[in-house]
N, C-alpha and C positions, 0 to 999 in steps of 0.2 A: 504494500500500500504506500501511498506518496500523500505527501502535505499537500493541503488543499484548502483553499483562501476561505477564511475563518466566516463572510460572507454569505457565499453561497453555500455552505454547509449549515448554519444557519437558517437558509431556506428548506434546504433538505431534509434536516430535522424537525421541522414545521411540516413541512408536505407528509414525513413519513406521519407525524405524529396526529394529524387528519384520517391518513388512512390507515396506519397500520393499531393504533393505540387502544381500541377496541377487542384488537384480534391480541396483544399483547398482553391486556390485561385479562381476556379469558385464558389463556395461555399458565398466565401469572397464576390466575385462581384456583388451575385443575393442581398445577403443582404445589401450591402451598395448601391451598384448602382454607383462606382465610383471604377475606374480600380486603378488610383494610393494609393488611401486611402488602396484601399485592396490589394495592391502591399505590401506596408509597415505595414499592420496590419498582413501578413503573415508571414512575414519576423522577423516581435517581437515575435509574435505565437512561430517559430520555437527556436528565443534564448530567450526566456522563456522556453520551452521547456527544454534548456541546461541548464538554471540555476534550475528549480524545479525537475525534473525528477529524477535523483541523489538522491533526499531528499524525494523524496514522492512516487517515482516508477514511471513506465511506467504505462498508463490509458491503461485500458483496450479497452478502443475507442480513437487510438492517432487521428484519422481527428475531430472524433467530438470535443476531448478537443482543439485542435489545431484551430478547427473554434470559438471555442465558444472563447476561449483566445482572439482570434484578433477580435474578435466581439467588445469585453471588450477592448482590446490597441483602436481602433479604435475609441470609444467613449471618451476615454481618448487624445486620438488625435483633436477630432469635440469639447471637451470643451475648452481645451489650445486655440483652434485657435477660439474660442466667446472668449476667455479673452482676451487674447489678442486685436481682433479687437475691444471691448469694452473702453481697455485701451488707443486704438490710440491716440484719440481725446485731452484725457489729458497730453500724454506726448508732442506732437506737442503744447500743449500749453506753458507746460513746458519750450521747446526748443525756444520757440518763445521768452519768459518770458526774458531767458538767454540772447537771442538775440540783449535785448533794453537796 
């Protein structure tokens, strides 16, 4: 793939995101199984799109790099939130700690 002017990719991202964002995000649903996960993993899909595209080119398959992108934010998404709820327990102690 070659760099290609941050403009018209732009439009490209826009055009696909007309036609293809529909078919992406039932895409998105069958594999996670959760409408808003895949709400938001498509939606980073698309501005990743805007940040890499420019630099690396248009895929020749934009829904499937676009599914597979927010497959990937998604999992990135499902870890943050086991750290997090992981963390709970010790910061509530923490706060507790403060508290006495």
């Amino acid at each position: 793939m070659h760099e290609t002017p941050k403009s018209s990719v732009a439009e490209i991202v826009e055009a696909t995101y007309q036609t293809e964002s529909r078919l992406v995000f039932a895409s998105l649903v069958r594999l996670l199984r959760d409408f808003d996960l895949a709400e938001e993993a498509m939606h980073e899909a698309f501005t990743a799109a805007l940040e890499k595209w420019p630099l690396e080119g248009v895929p020749k398959k934009p829904h499937a790099w676009l599914v597979l992108t927010g497959r990937f934010k998604a999992i990135d998404t499902l870890r943050r939130r086991d750290r997090f709820s992981e963390m709970v327990p010790e910061v509530a102690a923490r706060v507790e700690s403060l508290e006495e």
